[in-house]
C-alpha positions as CSV (number, residue, x, y, z in Angstrom):
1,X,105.2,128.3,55.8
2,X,103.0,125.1,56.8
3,X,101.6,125.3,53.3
4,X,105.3,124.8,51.6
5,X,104.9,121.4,53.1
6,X,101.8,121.0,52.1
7,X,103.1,121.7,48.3
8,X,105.9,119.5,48.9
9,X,103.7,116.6,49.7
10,X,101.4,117.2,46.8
11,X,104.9,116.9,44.7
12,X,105.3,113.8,46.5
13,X,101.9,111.9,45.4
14,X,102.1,113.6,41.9
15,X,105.2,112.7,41.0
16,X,105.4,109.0,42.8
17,X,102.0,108.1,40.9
18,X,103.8,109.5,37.3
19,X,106.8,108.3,37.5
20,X,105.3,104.7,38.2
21,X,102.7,105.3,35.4
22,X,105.6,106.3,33.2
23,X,107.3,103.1,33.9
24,X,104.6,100.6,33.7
25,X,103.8,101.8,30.3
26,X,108.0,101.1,29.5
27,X,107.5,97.7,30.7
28,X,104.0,97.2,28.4
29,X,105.7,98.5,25.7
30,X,108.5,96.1,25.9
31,X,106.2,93.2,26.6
32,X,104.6,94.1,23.5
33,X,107.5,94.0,21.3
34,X,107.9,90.9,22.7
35,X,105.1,88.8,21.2
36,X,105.3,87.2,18.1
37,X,103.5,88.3,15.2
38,X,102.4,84.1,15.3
39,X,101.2,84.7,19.0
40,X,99.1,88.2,18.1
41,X,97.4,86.5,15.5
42,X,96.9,82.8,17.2
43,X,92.8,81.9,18.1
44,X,92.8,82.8,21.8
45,X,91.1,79.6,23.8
46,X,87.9,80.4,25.9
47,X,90.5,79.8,29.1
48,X,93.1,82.1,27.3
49,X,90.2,84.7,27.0
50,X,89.5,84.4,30.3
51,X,92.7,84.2,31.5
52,X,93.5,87.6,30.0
53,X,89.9,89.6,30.9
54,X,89.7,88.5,34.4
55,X,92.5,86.9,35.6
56,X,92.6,83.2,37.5
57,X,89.1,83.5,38.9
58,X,87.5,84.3,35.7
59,X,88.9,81.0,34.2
60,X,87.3,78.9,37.2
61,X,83.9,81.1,36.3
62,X,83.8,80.5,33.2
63,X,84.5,76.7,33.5
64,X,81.9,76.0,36.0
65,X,79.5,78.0,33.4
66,X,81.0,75.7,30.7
67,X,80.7,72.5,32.6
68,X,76.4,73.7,34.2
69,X,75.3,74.6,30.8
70,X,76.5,70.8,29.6
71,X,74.5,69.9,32.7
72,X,77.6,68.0,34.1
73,X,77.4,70.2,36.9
74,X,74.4,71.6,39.2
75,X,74.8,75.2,40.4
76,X,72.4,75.9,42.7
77,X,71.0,79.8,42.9
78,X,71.5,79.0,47.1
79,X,75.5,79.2,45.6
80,X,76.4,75.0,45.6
81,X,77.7,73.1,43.1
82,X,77.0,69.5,42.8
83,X,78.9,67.1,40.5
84,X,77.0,65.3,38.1
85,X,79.7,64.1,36.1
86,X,82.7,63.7,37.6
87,X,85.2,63.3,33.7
88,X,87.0,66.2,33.6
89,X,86.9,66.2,29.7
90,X,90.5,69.0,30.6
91,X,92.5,69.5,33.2
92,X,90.8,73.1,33.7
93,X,87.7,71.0,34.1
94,X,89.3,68.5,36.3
95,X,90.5,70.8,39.0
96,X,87.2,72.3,39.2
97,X,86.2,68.5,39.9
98,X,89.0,67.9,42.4
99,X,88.4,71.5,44.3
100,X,84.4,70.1,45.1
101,X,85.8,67.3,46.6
102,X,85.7,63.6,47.1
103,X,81.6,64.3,48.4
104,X,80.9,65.9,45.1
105,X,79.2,68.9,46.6
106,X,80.5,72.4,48.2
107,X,80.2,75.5,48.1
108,X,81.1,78.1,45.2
109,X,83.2,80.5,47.2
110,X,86.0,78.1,48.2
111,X,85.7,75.9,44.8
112,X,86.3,78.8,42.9
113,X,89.1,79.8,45.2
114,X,90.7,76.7,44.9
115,X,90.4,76.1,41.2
116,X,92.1,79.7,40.6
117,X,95.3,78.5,42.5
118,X,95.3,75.1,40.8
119,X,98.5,73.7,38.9
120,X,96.4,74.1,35.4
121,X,95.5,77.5,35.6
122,X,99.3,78.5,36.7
123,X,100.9,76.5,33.8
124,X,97.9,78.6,31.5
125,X,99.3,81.8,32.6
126,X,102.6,80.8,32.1
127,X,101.7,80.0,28.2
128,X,100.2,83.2,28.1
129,X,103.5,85.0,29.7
130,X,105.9,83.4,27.1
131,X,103.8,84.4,24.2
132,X,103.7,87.9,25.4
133,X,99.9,88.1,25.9
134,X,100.3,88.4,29.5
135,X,101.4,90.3,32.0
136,X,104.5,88.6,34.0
137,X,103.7,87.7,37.8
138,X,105.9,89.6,39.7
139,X,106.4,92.2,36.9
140,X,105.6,95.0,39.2
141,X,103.0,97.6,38.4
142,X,100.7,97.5,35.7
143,X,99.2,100.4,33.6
144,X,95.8,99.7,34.9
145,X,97.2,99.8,38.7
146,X,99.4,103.0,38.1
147,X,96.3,104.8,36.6
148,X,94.5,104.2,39.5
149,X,97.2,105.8,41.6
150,X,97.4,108.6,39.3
151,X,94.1,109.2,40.0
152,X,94.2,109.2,43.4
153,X,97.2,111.7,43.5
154,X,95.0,114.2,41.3
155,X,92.3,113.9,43.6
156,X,94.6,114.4,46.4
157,X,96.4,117.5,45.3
158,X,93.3,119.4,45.6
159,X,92.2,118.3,49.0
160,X,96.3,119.6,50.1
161,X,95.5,122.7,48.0
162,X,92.4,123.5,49.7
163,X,93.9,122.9,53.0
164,X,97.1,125.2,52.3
165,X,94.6,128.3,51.4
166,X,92.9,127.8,54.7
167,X,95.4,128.1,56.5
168,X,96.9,131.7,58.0
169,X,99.5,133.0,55.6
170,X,101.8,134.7,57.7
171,X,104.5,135.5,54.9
172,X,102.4,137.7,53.1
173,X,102.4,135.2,50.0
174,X,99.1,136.0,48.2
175,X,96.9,132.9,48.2
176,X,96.8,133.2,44.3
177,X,100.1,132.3,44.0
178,X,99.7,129.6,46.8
179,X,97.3,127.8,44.4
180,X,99.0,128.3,41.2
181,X,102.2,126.3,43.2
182,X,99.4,123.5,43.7
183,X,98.0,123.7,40.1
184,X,101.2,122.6,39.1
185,X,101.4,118.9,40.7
186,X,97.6,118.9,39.6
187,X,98.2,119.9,35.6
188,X,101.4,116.9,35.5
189,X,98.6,114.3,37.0
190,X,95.4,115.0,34.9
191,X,98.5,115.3,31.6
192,X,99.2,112.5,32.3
193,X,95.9,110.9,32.8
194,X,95.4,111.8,29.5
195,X,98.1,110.7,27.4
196,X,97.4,106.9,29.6
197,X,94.0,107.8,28.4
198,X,95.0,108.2,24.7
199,X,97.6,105.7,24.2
200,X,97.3,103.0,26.6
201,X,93.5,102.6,27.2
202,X,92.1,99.7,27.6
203,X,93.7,98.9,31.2
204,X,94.3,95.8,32.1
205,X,96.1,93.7,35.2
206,X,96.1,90.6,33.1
207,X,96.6,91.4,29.6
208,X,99.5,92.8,27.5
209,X,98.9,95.1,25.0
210,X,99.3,92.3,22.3
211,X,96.4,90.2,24.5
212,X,94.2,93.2,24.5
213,X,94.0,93.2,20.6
214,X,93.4,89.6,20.3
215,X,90.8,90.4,23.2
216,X,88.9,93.4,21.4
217,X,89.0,91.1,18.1
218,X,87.5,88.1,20.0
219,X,84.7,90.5,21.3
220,X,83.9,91.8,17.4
221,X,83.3,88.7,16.4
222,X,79.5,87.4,15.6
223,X,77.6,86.3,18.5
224,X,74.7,83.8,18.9
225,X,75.8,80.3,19.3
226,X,76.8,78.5,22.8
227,X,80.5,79.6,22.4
228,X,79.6,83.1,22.3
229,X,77.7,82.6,25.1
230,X,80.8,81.5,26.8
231,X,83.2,84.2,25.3
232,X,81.2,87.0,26.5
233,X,81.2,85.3,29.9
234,X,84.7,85.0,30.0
235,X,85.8,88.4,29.0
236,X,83.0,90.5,30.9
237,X,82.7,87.9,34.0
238,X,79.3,86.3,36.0
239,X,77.4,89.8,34.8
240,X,77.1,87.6,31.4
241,X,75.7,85.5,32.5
242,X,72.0,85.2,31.0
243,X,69.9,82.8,33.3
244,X,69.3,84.5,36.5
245,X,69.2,81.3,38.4
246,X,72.8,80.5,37.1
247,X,73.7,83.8,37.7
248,X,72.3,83.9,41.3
249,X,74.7,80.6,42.0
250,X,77.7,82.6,42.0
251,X,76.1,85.8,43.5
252,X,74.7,84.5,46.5
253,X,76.1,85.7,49.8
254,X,74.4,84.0,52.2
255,X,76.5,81.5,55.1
256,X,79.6,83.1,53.6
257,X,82.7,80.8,53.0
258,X,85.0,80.8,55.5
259,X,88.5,78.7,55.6
């Protein structure tokens, strides 16, 4: 009977990974009906945009992409960045400034790690929670995350499945019916991969549902000039990047960062 144990665990991923899928879409939903129709139709900023695709990083990214392609700062493919002009022209800008450093020059890692945690970029997401494009800090699991768990129960089930028919049956319970009882926890998984799939798609760890649509209308929108440049940067991250020596600045791995 080792394999009713077996089952019984299966149950336990399946139904854990569902029941927190079921209730991270509860918690979009209500986000969603909790943005304005003024905040789903406001003009998201290039830090809102990135905010909302990628999270604080992504808004450090995209500002020290902002601020190299003004030529205010160097990025170096070797992965430094040198001040050139040290005017924040926001205070986005100026704690990239203030995370190089009084010597003007450090490394990428730990100035991007240090402009994500900054005072601006916290007081960003918190504009972005009270409009109900965001998702709240704290708020628990997102759709994104519970998908992913989802996922790993479905692939799990299987593995417990396969293991339960290799094992002796000493009951006489035909090893049909021994994985139909593991179809089961594998049908509820995959079902619901698929209703995610159909009514919740795009994920997103950052974004509401109300920040995804402003998100999928920014990404419509014409392209060409130096702010779509930016835009597509800040909602598909450094991979955007056109200039391989810019993108090589943030890529590069060598003497890695170390606090």
């Amino acid at each position: 009977m080792f394999w009713v144990l077996l089952l019984l665990l299966a149950w336990a991923f399946a139904g854990t990974a569902c029941t927190r899928l079921c209730l991270a879409a509860v918690r979009a939903a209500a986000l969603d009906a909790d943005a304005t129709t003024a905040d789903r139709e406001h003009d998201l900023t290039l830090y809102e945009a990135a905010f909302l695709s990628g999270g604080p990083a992504r808004v450090a990214d995209v500002t020290m992409v902002s601020m190299a392609r003004q030529r205010r700062l160097h990025l170096a493919h070797t992965g430094w960045a040198t001040v050139v002009d040290p005017r924040g022209r926001d205070e986005i800008e100026q704690s990239v400034i203030g995370a190089i450093g009084p010597e003007g020059q450090s490394r990428i890692a730990p100035v991007r790690a240090r402009a994500a945690g900054a005072e601006a970029v916290r007081r960003l997401a918190d504009r972005l929670v009270r409009a109900g494009l965001a998702v709240p800090d704290g708020a628990g699991a997102t759709v994104g995350t519970a998908v992913r768990q989802v996922r790993a129960a479905a692939a799990t089930v299987p593995v417990l499945g396969l293991t339960a028919l290799l094992l002796p049956v000493q009951t006489g319970t035909p090893r049909l019916l021994v994985g139909l009882w593991f179809a089961l926890p594998l049908i509820l998984s995959l079902s619901c991969l698929a209703i995610a799939r159909f009514e919740a798609h795009p994920y997103s760890r950052w974004a509401s549902p109300a920040g995804q649509r402003l998100l999928g209308a920014l990404v419509r929108r014409p392209a060409g000039d130096e702010r779509s440049l930016l835009t597509s940067v800040a909602v598909r991250g450094i991979r955007a990047i056109g200039e391989p020596q810019l993108r090589a600045a943030f890529t590069h791995r060598d003497q890695p960062w170390r606090e």
